[in-house]
N, C-alpha and C positions, 0 to 999 in steps of 0.2 A: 504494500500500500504506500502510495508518496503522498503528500501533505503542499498544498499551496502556501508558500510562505505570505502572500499577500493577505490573502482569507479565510483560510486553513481548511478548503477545501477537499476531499480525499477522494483518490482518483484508483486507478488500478495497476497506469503502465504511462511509461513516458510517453506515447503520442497521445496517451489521452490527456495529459499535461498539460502538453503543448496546446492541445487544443481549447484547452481550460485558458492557459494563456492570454490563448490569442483573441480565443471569444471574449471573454470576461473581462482582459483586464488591458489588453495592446487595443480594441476598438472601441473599447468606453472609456469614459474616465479614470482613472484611476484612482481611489482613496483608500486615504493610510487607515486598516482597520480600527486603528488604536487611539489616534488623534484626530481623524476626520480631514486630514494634509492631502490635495487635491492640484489637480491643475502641474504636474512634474510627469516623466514620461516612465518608464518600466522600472528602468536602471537608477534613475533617479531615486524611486519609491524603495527598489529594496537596500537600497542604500543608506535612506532617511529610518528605514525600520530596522537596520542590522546597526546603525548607530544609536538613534533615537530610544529605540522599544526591543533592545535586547534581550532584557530579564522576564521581558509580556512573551515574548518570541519563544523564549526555552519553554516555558510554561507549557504553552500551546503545544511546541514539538513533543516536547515529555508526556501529554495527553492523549494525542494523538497514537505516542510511538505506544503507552498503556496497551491503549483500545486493541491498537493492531495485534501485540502479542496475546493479549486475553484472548482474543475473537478467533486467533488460531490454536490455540493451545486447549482451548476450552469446550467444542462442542457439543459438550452435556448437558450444559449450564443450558436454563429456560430463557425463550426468547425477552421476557419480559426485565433480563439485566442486561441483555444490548441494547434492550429501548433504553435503559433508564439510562445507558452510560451514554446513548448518542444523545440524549435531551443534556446530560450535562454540557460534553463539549456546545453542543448549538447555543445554547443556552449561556454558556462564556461568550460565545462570540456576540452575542445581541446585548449578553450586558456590557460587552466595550464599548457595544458601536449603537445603542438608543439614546434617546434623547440629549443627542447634542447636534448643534448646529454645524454646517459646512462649512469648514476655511479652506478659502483658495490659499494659493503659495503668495499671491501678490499683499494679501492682508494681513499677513504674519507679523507680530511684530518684530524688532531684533533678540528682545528676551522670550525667543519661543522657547528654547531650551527647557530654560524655567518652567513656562506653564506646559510645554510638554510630562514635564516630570510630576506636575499638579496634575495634571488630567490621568497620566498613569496613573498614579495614586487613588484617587477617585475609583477609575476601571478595576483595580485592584481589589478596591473594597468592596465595593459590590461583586464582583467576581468572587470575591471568598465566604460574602453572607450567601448565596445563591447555593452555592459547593456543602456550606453549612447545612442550607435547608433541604440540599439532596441527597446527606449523607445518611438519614432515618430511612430514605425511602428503598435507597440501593448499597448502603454499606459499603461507603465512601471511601470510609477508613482502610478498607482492603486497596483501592485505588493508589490511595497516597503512599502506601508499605510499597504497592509497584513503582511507583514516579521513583521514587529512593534509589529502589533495588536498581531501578535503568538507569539512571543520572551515575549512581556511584560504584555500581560490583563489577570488576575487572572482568572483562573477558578470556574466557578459559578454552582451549582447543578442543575439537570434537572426537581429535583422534587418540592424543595422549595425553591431554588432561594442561597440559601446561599454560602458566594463567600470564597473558601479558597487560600493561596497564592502558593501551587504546588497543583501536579496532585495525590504526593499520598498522602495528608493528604485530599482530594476531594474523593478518592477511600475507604481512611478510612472509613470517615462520609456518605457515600453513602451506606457500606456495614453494616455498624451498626446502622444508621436512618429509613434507605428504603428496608431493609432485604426482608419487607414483598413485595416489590414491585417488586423486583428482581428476585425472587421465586428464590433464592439462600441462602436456609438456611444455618444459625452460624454453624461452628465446633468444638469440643471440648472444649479451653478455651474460645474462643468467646465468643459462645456461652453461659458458666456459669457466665463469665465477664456482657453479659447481660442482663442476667436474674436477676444478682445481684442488677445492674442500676435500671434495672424497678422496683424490689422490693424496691431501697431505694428510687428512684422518689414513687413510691406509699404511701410509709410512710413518706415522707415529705409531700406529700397533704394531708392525712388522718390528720397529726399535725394542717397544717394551717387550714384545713377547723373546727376542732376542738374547735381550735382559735378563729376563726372567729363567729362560732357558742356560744361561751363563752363572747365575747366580745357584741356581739346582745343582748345574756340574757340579762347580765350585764346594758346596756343601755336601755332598753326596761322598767327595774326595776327600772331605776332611774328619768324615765321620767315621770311612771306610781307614782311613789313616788312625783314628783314633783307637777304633775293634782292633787295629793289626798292632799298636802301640800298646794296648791292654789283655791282650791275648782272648779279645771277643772274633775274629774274624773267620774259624770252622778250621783253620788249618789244626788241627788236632792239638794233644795236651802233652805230656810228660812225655811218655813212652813216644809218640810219635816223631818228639821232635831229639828224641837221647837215639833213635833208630839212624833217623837224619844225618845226624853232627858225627856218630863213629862212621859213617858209611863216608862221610867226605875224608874223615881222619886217615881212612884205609885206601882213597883214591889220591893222597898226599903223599902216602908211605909213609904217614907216622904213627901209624899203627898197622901189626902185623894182622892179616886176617884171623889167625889164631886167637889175638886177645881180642878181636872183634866178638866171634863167636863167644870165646868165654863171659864177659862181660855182657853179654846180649843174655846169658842163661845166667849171670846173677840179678841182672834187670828184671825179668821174668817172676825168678821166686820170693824177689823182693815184694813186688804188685800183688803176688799171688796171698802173700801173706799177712802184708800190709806195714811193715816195717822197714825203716830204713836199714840199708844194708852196710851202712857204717864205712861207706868207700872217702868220703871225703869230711869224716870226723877227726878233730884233732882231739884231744883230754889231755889236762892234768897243768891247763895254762895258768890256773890261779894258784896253783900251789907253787908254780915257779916264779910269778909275777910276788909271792908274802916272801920267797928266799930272796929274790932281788930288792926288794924296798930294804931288806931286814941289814943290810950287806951293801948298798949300796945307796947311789939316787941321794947324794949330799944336799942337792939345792930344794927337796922336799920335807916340808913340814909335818906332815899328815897322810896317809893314806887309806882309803877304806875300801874294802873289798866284797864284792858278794859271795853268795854261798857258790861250791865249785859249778863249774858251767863248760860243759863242751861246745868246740867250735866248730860249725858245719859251712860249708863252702860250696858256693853254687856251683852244680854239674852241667856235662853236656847236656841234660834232658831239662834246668831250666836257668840256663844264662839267660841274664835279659827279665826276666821276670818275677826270678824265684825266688827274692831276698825276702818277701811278707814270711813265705811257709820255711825259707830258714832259720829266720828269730824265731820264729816261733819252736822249732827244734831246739834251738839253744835253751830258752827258756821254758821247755819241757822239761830238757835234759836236768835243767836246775833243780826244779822242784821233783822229780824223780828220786832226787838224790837228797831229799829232805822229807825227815821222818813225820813233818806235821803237816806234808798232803799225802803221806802213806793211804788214807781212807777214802779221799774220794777221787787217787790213782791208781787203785790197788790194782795191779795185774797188766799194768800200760806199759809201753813200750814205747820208743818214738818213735812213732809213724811215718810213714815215706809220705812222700808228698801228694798223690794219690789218694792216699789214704787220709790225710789230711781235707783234700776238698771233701771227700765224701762227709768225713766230720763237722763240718762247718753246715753243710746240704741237712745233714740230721738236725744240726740245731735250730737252719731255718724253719724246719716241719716241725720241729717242737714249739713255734712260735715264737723266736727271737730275731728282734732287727727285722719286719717287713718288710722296711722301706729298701733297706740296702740287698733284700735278697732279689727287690723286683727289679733293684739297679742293673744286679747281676744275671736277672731271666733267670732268677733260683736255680741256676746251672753253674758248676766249676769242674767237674769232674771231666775229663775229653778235653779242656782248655786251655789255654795258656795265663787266663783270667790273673789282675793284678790281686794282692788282698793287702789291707791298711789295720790300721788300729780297730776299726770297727770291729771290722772280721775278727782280730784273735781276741779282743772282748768277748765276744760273743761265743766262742769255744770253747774261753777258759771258763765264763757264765753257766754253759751247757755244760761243763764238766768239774761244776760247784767250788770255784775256784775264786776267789773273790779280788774283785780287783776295781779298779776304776781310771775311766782315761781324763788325764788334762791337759786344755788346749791352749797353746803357749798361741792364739793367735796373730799378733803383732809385736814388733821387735820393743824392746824394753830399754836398749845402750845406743848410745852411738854408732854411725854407720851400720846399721841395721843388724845389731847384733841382741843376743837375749840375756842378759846377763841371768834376769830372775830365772829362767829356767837352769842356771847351776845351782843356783841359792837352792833353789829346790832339789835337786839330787841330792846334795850337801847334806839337808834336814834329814832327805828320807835316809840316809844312809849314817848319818852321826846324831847322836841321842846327846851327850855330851863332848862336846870335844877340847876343852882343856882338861889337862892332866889324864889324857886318854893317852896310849903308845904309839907308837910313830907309824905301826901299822896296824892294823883292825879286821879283820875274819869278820862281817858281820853275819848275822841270822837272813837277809834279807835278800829277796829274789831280783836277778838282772830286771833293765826296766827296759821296754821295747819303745822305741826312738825312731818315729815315722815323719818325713819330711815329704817336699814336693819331687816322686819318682824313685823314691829310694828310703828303705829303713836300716838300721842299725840296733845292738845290743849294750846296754852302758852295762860294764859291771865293775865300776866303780870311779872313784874320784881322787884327784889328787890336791890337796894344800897346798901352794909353796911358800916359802919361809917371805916372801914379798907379798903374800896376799892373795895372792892370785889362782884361780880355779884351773881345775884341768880335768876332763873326764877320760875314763877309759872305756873303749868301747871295744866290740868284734863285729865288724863288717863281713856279712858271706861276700861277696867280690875280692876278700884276699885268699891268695893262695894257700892253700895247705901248709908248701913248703916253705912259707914265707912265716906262718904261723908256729910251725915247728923248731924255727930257730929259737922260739922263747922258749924253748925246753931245756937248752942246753947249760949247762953249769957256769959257765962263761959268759953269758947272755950281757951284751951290751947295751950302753942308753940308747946309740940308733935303732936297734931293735925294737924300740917301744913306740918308736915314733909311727908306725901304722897303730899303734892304740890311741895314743893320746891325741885330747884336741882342745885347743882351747877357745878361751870366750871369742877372741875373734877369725876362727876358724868355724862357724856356723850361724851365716848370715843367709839363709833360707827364711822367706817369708813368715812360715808358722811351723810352728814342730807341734806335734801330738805326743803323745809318751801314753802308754798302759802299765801301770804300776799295781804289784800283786799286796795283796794286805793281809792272806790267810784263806779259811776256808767257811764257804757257804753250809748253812740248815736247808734242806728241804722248803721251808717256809721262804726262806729268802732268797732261795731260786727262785719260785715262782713268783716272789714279787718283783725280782730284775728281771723276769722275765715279760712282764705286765711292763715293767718300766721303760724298757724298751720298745716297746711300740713306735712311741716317738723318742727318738734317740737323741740325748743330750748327755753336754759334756764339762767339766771344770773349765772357768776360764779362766786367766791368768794370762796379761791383767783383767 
């Protein structure tokens, strides 16, 4: 439906417009609906009323534009609320344009403005008592909620919903989104304009997905690096990887076939029975380390020692990996050898490594540490898998051994060293240490000493007459034979130097330590077992 601007008319289609036009308003007079302004030619007139009677103007449009969407939208509705909405409109138009007189253009005064804006005002009021008294008969009120709704609710697309704030930037995106929906193909520059678009929308996703696919490699290699760094990757576990290492030993010539074989059948009934086979144990290093303090070592004050502790050294079958499950030998072999965990050792041996994951796989299924067995896919047994302080908690817990770990998580000294973490070995291994003797046997079990990629075994400390700390430790990564030189009767001070370390000789980020304190009840297994769920730890500081 279009609307005459002159007289608000309503037509159906632009020749009938025009013809409205031409009949009505280019061969007769023309007057201004709103002021009664006469005697000016077409151009003139809508000139005079798109300046003059703007605010009358929208009214009208907004009225009209009501009608037209009710009258389509509404078919249901009884003929007798399109009479009453078209009495309204006519009925606006007769109250602008009744009872006043005709002014030509030539009569005007120069303050027409003025009484222009009077006589709107008048049109006006009456226009809205009129509106008033038609709103009981046709419920008005519904009208004016539409004038609102059209004058101000943004236009929203038909096809994806997206709302722009006019009708031609709606027309825009409708002709350049939905082209294909329209069947109203682009022309000329449009057209190349979006051909353009899509070519550079196509080359920005070809980049991202590029990306994306670069970034997948990329993580995929680092995770895949990780499983092969932690011995999660399927390349098999102990046995497979001690089969490997002699089989290249014997393609070097440094090992004869003969000890290949041999060794291959102590590997065997090691696994079979689940004990270490004692190939790369050293004994009897703390009893030579209390003759050498006792006899020698002038520039030390103090020394305190653990209870005896054999030294086991990583083998072909787990270089690279297997320092967790050889502390943990170590500090078997300790308490083994100490009559106050005779009861809930009784009858153990140390375990080969094997035998060790399976133990640790038991204590998951008895409900200890969750979180870290789902770390591990509750699997160790076949792997090359690492194991940390959690893991031999959790073993020595499983096998009522009481202990607790503390985490030295940030450095305490200068240049990033921990001092408080000696103070602490110090405490746990000296009860009194004036007027103690120069060397000390204690009761007390090695402490297992886990860093980033690599653990250790402290089994004791040193004083020196300056103050200053120094621990001793047993690293599996030293040689046997290197280990066995502290045997000797002779044993010199460089020889200690693979034990000793001091404060600024462990500047790793955080250390962990598992420290043993005795033996668990029944009861308070199962309550570290409870406790463990969620797994926490001492901190310090």
């Amino acid at each position: 439906m279009l609307s005459c601007d002159i007289c608000g008319e309503t037509v159906t289609s632009e020749p009938d417009m025009k013809a409205h036009l031409l009949i009505v308003h280019m061969e007769n007079e023309v007057i201004c609906p709103f002021c009664k302004l006469s005697g000016v030619n077409y151009d003139e007139m809508c000139f005079h009323i798109e300046t003059a009677h703007f605010e009358q103007n929208e009214l009208e449009r907004n009225l009209e534009r009501v009608n037209t969407r009710q009258y389509e939208t509404s078919d249901n509705r009884e003929d007798n609320s399109l009479q009453c909405r078209m009495e309204v409109n006519s009925s606006i138009h007769s109250a602008c344009a009744s009872n006043h007189p005709k002014i030509s253009a030539q009569s005007l005064p120069k303050d027409s403005t003025l009484k222009h804006k009077a006589f709107f005002s008048e049109n006006l009021t009456e226009s809205r008592k009129f509106l008033k008294s038609k709103e009981k008969q046709c419920d008005l009120s519904t009208i004016k909620g539409s004038i609102y709704e059209t004058t101000y609710s943004p236009s929203d697309c038909p096809f994806c919903g997206k709302i722009e704030d006019c009708n031609q930037d709606m027309e825009t995106h409708v002709k350049t989104k939905h082209a294909n929906l329209l069947h109203t193909p682009l022309e000329g520059t449009d057209r190349v304009q979006c051909s353009k678009d899509l070519e550079l929308a196509h080359q920005l996703q070809q980049e991202e997905d590029r990306k994306r696919a670069e970034e997948s490699r990329q993580e995929m290699e680092e995770f895949q690096k990780l499983q092969r760094q932690y011995g999660l990757d399927n390349s098999g576990g102990y046995k497979q990887q001690q089969l490997r290492n002699m089989e290249k030993e014997v393609n070097r010539g440094r090992m004869h076939p003969s000890e290949f074989h041999r060794r291959k059948a102590d590997m065997m009934e090691s696994l079979a029975i689940g004990i270490d086979d004692g190939k790369t144990k050293t004994s009897g290093i703390i009893e030579a380390l209390y003759r050498y303090y006792q006899n020698a070592a002038t520039d030390v004050r103090h020394v305190w020692l653990s209870t005896a502790v054999d030294h086991f050294q990583s083998s072909f079958g787990d270089r690279g990996w297997g320092c967790g499950y050889r502390n943990f030998q170590m500090l078997l072999s300790s308490l083994l050898q100490n009559d106050a965990y005779s009861d809930c050792l009784k009858g153990m041996s140390v375990p080969c490594i094997p035998k060790i994951q399976s133990m640790i796989e038991d204590a998951w299924k008895e409900g200890f540490d969750p979180q870290g067995a789902s770390q591990l896919n509750n699997k160790l047994q076949g792997t090359k898998a690492w194991i940390g302080a959690c893991e031999v908690y959790t073993l020595l817990t499983s096998l009522r051994v009481k202990c607790h770990i503390i985490d030295f998580h940030k450095s305490t000294g200068p240049l990033g060293t921990h001092p408080r973490l000696f103070e602490w070995i110090l405490n746990y291994y000296s009860s009194e240490r004036e007027g103690s003797p120069k060397v000390v046997c204690t009761s007390k079990a090695p402490i297992y000493l886990q860093h980033q990629g690599h653990s250790r075994t402290v089994v004791g400390i040193e004083e020196r007459k300056n103050r200053t700390l120094c621990l001793l430790m047993f690293d599996p990564g030293c040689p046997s034979q290197e280990m066995q030189k502290l045997l000797k009767q002779d044993m010199e001070a460089s020889n200690l130097r693979q034990l000793r370390k001091f404060v600024g000789n462990l500047k790793h980020k955080q250390y962990q330590i598992v420290a043993v304190e005795g033996v668990l009840t029944s009861e308070e297994k199962v309550a570290k077992r409870q406790a463990s769920q969620v797994f926490t730890a001492e901190k310090i500081p």
